[in-house]
C-alpha positions as CSV (number, residue, x, y, z in Angstrom):
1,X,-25.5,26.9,-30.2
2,X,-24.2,25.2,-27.0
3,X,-20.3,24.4,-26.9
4,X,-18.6,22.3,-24.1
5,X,-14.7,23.6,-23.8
6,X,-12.5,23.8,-21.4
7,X,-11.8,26.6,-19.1
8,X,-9.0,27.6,-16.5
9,X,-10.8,29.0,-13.6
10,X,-8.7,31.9,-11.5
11,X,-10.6,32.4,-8.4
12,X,-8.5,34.4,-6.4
13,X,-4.6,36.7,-6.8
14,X,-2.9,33.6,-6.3
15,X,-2.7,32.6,-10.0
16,X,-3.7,29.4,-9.0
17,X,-6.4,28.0,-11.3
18,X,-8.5,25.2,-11.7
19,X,-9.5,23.5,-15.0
20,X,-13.2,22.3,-15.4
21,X,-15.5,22.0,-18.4
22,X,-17.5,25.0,-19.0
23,X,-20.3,25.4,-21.3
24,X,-20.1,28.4,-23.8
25,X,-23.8,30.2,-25.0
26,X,-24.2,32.8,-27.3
27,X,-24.1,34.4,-24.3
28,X,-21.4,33.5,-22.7
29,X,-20.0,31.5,-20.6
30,X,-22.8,29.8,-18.3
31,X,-22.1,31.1,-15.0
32,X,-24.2,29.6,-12.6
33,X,-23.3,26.0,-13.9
34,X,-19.5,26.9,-13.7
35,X,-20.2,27.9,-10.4
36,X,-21.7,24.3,-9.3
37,X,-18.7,22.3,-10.9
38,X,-16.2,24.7,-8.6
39,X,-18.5,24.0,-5.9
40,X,-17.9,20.1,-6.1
41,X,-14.7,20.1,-7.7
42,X,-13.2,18.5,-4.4
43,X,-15.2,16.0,-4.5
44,X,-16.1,15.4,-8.2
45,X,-14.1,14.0,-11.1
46,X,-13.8,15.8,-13.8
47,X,-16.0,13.0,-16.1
48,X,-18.7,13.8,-13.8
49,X,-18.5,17.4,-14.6
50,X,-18.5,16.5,-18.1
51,X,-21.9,14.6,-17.8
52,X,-23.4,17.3,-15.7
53,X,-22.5,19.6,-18.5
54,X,-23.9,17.0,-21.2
55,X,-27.2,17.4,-19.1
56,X,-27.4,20.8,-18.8
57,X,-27.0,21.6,-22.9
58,X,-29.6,18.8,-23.8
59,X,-31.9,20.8,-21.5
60,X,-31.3,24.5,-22.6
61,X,-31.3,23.0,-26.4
62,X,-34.5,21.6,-25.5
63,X,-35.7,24.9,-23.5
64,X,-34.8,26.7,-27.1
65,X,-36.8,24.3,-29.3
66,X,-39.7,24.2,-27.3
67,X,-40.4,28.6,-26.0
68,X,-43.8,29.1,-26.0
69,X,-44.0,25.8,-23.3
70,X,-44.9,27.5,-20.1
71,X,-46.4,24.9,-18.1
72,X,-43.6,23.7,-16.0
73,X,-44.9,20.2,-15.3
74,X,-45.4,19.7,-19.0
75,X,-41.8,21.3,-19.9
76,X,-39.8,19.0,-17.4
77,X,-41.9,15.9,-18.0
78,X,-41.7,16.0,-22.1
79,X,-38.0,16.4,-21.8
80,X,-37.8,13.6,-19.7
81,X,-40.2,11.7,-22.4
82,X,-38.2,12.6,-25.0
83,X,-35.0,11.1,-23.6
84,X,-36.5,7.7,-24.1
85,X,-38.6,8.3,-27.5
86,X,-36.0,10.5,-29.2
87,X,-37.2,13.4,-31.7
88,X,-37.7,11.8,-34.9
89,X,-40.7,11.2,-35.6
90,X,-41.7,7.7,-36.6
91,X,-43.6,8.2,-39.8
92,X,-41.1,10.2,-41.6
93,X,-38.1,9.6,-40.2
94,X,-37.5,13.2,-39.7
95,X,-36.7,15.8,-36.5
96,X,-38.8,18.8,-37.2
97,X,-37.7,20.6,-33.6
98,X,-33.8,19.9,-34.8
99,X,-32.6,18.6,-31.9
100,X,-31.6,14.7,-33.8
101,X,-32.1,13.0,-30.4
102,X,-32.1,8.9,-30.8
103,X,-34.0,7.5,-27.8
104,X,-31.6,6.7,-24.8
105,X,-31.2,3.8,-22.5
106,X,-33.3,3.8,-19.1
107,X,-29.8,3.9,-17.3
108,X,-28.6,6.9,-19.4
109,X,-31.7,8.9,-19.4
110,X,-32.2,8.6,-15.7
111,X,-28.8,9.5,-15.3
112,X,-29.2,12.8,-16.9
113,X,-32.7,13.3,-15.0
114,X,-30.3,13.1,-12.0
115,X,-27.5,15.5,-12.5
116,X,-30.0,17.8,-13.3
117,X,-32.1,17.2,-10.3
118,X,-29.2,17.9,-8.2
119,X,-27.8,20.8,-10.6
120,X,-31.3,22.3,-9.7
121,X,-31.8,21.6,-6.1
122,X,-28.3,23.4,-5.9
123,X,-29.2,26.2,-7.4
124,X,-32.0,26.6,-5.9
125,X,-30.6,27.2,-2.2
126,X,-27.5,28.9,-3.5
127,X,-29.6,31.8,-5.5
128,X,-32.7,31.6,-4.5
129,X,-33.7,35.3,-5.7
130,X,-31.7,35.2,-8.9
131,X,-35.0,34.3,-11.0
132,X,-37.1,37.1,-9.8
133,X,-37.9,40.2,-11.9
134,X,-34.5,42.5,-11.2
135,X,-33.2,45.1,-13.3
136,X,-30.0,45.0,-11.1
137,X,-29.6,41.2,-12.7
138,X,-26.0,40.6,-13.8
139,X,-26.7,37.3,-15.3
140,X,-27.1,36.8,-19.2
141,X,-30.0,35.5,-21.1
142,X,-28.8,31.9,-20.5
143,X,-28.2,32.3,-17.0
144,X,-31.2,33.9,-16.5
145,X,-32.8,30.7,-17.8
146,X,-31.0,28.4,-15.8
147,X,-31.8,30.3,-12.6
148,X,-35.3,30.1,-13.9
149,X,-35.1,26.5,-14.8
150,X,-34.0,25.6,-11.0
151,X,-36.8,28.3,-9.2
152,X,-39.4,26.6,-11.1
153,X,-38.3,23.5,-10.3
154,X,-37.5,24.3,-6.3
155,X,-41.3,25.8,-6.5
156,X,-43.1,22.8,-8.2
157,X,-40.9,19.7,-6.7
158,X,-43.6,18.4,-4.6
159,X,-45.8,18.0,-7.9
160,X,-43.1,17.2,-10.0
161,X,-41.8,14.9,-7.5
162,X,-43.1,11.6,-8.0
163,X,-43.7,11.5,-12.1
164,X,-39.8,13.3,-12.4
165,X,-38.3,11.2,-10.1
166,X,-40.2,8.1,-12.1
167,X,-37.8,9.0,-14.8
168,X,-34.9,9.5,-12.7
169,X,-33.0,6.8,-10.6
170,X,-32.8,2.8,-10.8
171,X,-34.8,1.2,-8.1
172,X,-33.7,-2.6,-6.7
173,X,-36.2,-4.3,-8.7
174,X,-35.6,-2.6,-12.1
175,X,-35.4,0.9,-14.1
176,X,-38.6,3.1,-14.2
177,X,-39.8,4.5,-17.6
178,X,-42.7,6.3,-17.6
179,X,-44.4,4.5,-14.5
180,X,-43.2,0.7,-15.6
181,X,-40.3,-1.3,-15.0
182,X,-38.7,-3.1,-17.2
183,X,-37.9,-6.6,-17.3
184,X,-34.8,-7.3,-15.3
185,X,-32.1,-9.2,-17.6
186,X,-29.4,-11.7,-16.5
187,X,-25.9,-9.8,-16.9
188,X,-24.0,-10.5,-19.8
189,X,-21.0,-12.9,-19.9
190,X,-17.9,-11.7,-18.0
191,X,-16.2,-10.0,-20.6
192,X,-12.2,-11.8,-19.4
193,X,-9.0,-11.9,-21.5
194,X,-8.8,-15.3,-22.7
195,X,-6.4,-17.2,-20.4
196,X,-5.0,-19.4,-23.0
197,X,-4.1,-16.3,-25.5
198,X,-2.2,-14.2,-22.5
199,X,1.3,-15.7,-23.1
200,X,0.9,-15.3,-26.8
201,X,-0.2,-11.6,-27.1
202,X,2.7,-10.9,-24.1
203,X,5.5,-12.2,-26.3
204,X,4.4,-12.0,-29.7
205,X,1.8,-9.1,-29.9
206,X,3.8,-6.6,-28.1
207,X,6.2,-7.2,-30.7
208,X,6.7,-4.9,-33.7
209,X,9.0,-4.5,-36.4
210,X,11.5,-6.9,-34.6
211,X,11.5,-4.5,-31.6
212,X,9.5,-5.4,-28.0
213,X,7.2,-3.2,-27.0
214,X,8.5,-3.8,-23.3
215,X,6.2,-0.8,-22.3
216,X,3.1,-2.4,-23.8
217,X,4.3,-5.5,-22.4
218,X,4.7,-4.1,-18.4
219,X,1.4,-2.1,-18.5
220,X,-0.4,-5.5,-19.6
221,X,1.1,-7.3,-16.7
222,X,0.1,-4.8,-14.4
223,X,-3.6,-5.5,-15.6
224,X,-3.8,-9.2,-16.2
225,X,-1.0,-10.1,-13.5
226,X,-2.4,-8.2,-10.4
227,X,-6.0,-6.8,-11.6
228,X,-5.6,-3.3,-11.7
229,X,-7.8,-0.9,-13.5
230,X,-6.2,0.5,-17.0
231,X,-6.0,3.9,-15.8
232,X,-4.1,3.3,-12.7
233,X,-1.1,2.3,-14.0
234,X,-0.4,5.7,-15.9
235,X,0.1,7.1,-12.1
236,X,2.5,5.0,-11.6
237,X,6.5,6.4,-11.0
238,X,9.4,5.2,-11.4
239,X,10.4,5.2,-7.7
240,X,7.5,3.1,-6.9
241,X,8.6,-0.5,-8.6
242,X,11.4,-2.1,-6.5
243,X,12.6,-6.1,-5.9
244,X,10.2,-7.9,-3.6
245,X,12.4,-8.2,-0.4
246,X,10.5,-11.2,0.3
247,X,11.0,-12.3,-3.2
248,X,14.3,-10.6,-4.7
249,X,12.6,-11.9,-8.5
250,X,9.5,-11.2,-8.1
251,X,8.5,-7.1,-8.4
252,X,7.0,-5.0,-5.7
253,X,5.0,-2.7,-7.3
254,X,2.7,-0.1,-5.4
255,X,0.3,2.2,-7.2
256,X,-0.1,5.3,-5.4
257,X,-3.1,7.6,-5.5
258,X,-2.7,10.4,-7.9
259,X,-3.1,13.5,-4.8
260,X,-2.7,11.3,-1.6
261,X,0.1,8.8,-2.5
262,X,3.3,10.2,-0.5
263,X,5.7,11.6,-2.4
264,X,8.6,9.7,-3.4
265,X,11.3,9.0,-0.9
266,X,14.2,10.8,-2.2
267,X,12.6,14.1,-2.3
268,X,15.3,17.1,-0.8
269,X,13.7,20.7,0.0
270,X,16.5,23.2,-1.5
271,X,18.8,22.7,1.2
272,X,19.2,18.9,0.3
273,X,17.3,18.0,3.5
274,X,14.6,14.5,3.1
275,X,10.8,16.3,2.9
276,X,7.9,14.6,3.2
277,X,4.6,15.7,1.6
278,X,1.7,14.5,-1.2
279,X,2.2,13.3,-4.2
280,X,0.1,16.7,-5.2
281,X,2.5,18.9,-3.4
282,X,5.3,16.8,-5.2
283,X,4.2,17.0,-8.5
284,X,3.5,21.1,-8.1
285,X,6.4,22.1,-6.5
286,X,8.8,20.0,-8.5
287,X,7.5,20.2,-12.2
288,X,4.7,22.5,-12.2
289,X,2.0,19.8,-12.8
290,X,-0.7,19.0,-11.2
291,X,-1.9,15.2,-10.6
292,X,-3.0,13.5,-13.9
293,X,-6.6,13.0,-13.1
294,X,-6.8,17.0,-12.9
295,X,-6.2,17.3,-16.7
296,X,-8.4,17.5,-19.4
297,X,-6.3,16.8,-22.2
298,X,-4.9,13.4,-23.5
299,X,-2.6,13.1,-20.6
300,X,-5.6,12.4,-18.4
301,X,-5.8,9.1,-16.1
302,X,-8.6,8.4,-14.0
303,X,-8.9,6.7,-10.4
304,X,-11.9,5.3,-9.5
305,X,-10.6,5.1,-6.0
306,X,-11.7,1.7,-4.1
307,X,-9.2,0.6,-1.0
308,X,-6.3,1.5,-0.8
309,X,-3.6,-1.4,0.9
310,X,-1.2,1.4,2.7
311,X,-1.4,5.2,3.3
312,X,-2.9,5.8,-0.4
313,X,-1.4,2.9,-2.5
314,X,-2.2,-0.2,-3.7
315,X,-0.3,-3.0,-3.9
316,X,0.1,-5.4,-6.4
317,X,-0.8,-8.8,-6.0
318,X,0.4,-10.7,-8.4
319,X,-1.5,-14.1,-9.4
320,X,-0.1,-16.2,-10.7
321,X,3.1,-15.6,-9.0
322,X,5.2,-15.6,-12.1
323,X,4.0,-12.3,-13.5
324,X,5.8,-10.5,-10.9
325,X,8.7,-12.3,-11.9
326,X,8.3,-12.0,-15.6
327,X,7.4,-8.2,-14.8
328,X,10.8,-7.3,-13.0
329,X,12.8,-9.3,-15.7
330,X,11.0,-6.7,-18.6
331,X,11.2,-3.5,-16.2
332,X,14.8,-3.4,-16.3
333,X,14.9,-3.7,-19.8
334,X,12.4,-1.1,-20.1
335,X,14.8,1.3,-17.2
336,X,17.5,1.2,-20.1
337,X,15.0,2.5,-22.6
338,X,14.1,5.4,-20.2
339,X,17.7,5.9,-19.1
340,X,18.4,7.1,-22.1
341,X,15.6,9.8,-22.3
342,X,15.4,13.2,-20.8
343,X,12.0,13.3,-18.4
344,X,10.7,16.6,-16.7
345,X,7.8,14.3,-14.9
346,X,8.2,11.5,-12.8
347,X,5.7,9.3,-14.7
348,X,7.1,5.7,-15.6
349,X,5.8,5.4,-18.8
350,X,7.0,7.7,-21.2
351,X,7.2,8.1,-25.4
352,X,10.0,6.6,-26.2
353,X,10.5,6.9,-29.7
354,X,7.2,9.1,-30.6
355,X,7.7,12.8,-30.5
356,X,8.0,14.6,-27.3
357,X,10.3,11.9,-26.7
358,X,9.6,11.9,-22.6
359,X,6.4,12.7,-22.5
360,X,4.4,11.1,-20.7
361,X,2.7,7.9,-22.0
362,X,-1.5,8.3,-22.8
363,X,-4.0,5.8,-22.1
364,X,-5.2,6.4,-26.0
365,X,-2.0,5.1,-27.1
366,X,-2.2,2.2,-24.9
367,X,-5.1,1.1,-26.0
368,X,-4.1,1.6,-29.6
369,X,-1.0,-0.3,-28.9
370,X,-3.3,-2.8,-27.4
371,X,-5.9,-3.3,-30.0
372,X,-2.8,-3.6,-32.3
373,X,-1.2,-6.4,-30.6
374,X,-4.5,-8.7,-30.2
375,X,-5.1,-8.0,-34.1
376,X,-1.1,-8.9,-34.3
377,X,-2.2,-12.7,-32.8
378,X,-5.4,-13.0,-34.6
379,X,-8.2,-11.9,-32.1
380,X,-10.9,-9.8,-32.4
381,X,-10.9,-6.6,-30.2
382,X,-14.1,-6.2,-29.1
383,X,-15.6,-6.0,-25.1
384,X,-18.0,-8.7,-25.6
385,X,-15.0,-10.7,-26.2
386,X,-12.5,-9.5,-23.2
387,X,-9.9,-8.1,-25.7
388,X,-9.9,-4.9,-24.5
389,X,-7.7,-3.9,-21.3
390,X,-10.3,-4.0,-19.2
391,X,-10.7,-7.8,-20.3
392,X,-7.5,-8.5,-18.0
393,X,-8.9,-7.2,-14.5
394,X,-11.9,-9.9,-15.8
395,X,-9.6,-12.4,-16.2
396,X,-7.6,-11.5,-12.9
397,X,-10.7,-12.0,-11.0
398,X,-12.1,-15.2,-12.6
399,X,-8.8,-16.6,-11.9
400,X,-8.6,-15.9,-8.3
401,X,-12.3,-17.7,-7.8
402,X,-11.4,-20.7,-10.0
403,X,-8.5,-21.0,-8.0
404,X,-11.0,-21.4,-4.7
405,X,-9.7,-17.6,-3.5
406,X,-11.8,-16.7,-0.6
407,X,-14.2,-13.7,-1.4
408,X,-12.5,-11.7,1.5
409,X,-9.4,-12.0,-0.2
410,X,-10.4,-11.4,-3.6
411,X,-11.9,-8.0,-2.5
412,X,-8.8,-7.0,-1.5
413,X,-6.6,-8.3,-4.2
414,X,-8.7,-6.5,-6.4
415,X,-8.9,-3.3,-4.1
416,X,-12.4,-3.7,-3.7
417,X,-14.0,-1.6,-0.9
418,X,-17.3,-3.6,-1.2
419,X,-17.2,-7.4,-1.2
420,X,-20.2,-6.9,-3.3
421,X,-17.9,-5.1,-6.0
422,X,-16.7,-8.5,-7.3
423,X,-19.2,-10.3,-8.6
424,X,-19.2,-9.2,-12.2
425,X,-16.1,-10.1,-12.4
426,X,-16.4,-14.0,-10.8
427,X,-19.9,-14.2,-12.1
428,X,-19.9,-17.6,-14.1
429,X,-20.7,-17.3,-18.3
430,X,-22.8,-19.5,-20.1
431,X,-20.2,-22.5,-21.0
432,X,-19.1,-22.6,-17.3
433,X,-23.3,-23.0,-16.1
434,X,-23.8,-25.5,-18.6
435,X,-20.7,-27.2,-17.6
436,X,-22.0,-27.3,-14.1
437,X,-25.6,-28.5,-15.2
438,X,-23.8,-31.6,-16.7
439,X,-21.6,-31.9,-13.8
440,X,-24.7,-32.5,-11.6
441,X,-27.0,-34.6,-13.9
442,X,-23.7,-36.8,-14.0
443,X,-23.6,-36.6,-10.4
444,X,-27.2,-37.2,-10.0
445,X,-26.8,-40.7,-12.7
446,X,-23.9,-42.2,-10.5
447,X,-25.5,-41.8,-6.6
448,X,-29.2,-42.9,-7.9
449,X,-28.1,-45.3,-10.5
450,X,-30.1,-43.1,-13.3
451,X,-29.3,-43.9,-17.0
452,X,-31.2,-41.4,-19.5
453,X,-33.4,-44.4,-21.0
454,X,-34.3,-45.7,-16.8
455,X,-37.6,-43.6,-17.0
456,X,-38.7,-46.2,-19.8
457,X,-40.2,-42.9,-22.2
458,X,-40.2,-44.1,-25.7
459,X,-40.0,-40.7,-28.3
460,X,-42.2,-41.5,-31.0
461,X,-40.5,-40.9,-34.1
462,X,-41.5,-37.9,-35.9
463,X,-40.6,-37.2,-39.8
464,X,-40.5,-33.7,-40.9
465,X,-42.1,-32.8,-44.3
466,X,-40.9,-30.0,-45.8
């Protein structure tokens, strides 16, 4: 009944639009929800307009299964219960409302309580009158109940306050459901890119019918070598990769942020004069795109953001110093590749052999290429395991602390704007605490002369029957 697609938004004669998700009803289009993602779209990514959108169709799906509920305390509060129970029922196994929900996670269901807590609250103070009885009302059935929805909600939030908001949020000690909190559970192990395999799936992985996949190779590097997320380096242009001057081998490589970033350096307005400007302005005015984490096709590339080294870049830091090296010596054999490619973007990492030839490079293909190469070397791709790209930012970090990196410095190598931001990736796993356990009972042997037979405690010996 409810379909998320995605819509180009002309708000003025400019024929300047903006893409967003929308969420199509039988109806229509639902206006006032398209209106709240415009309303943040300067400030929101386009995943959390996706997620707000998520919420909003599990309610009205759960508004149409349920239309004789009038009680508006009972409505919002059984939706919220049936986030966490799911719709089956237990017994038979079966979903008489339709709706096939499988109970959710506290995090996940209190994230949806959320988006539409502020969904409504918006609503609220931006059409306050829209729900009342008005025969001049332009809105369609869906946005009628939507405008309903959030009038309710603004009328009963004092009483729905404290048992919503139960549902809602995570608290410091734990994650509310239904008034209790649940146990809180050690984080798992640091999912890092095995250390001892890197070299291996560099030079042997990324290798495919006798051919390097120097692309592959250079977008690893950028993600085990200096810690960046797997996103970040499809923003990355060709201009923005030079010689260290401090180190002529080693590679000075500076992400920059997607709208921010200055433009590149050899940018000429139409009468071959140097202009300055955003990388935004630059991409529109040059190739009639806008910046990648605007899209919402496979081209898209997020940026979580975090701080920035220079006016809206980051820098990478390479650790260990070879990478940088090893990453210059493969990006001019990659250059050749491209050379030899017609580009109408000024992405670095393009198809090279895949049709479009010269379009630019997805993060679904990386990680294909990516899965690919660990399978190539024998390892499993899996997260738990830290064979997945995000495994080498892991591995970046664990590095730095086993090296004795200060935390200072390792928020900024990793672009941290929180020093707090770090610790799942230092945190130590299971075979590094024991380690340490057995580091310190050998410690605690050598200064107090303890052997494990000192205490003089005899185990009887037992025999097992079976």
């Amino acid at each position: 009944m409810f379909v998320t697609v995605k819509a180009r938004v002309y708000t003025d004669a400019s024929g300047v639009y903006t893409e967003i998700p929308a969420l199509l009803t039988p109806a229509g289009v639902l206006e006032p929800l398209l209106d709240y993602c415009l309303y943040r779209s300067h400030d929101r990514s386009l995943v959390w307009m996706l997620k707000v959108t998520r919420s909003v169709r599990m309610f009205l799906e759960y508004l149409q299964t349920n239309p004789a509920e009038r009680d508006t305390y009972r409505l919002f509060q059984n939706f919220a219960q049936r986030l966490y129970t799911g719709t089956f029922d237990r017994e038979t196994g079966l979903d008489p409302c339709g709706l096939c929900w499988a109970p959710r996670s506290p995090q996940d269901a209190g994230h949806i309580i959320t988006h539409l807590t502020d969904f409504f609250d918006w609503l609220g103070e931006m059409r306050p009158e829209a729900a009342k009885v008005n025969p001049r009302y332009a809105g369609g059935a869906f946005d009628r109940q939507a405008d309903e929805a959030a009038y309710q909600y603004r009328r009963n939030k004092a009483f729905l306050g404290h048992t919503w908001a139960t549902n809602a949020s995570p608290t410091d000690s734990g994650h509310r459901v239904r008034g209790r909190l649940l146990p809180k559970v050690e984080k798992g192990e640091p999912p890092a890119f095995p250390e001892e395999r890197f070299e291996e799936l560099l030079v042997k992985g990324f290798r495919a019918a006798g051919r390097q996949d120097y692309r592959g190779m250079l977008i690893t590097l950028l993600l085990h070598g200096a810690g960046f997320r797997e996103s970040e380096p499809f923003h990355l242009y060709i201009h923005d990769v030079l010689p260290d001057p401090a180190n002529p081998r080693q590679a000075l490589v500076r992400i920059h942020h997607p709208s921010y970033g200055a433009a590149p350096y050899d940018w000429r307005d139409e009468r071959g004069r140097p202009r300055k400007g955003s990388r935004a302005e630059y991409l529109a005015q040059q190739f009639g795109f806008v910046p990648r984490t605007e899209l919402m096709d496979s081209r898209r590339a997020g940026w979580k953001g975090g701080m920035h080294d220079g006016p809206f870049y980051k820098q990478a830091y390479w650790f260990l110093p070879e990478y940088g090296e090893w990453f210059l010596h493969l990006w001019h054999r990659y250059l050749e590749q491209v050379a030899r490619i017609d580009r109408d973007h000024p992405f670095a990492f393009i198809n090279l052999s895949r049709e479009p030839a010269g379009r630019m490079y997805c993060l679904g293909q990386y990680n294909k290429a990516h899965a690919a190469a660990c399978e190539r070397i024998g390892l499993i791709v899996s997260k738990a395991l830290g064979t997945t790209p995000h495994g080498h930012r892991h591995a970046y970090g664990r590095r730095l602390k086993k090296a004795g990196v200060d935390k200072a410095l390792i928020r900024r190598f990793m672009h941290h704007a929180s020093p707090e931001s770090q610790e799942v990736y230092t945190q130590p796993n299971t075979r590094e605490a024991l380690e340490a356990l057995e580091a310190a009972a050998q410690r605690l042997r050598t200064t107090h002369a303890l052997a494990p037979s000192s205490s003089g405690l005899l185990l009887p010996n037992v025999e097992y029957n079976d």
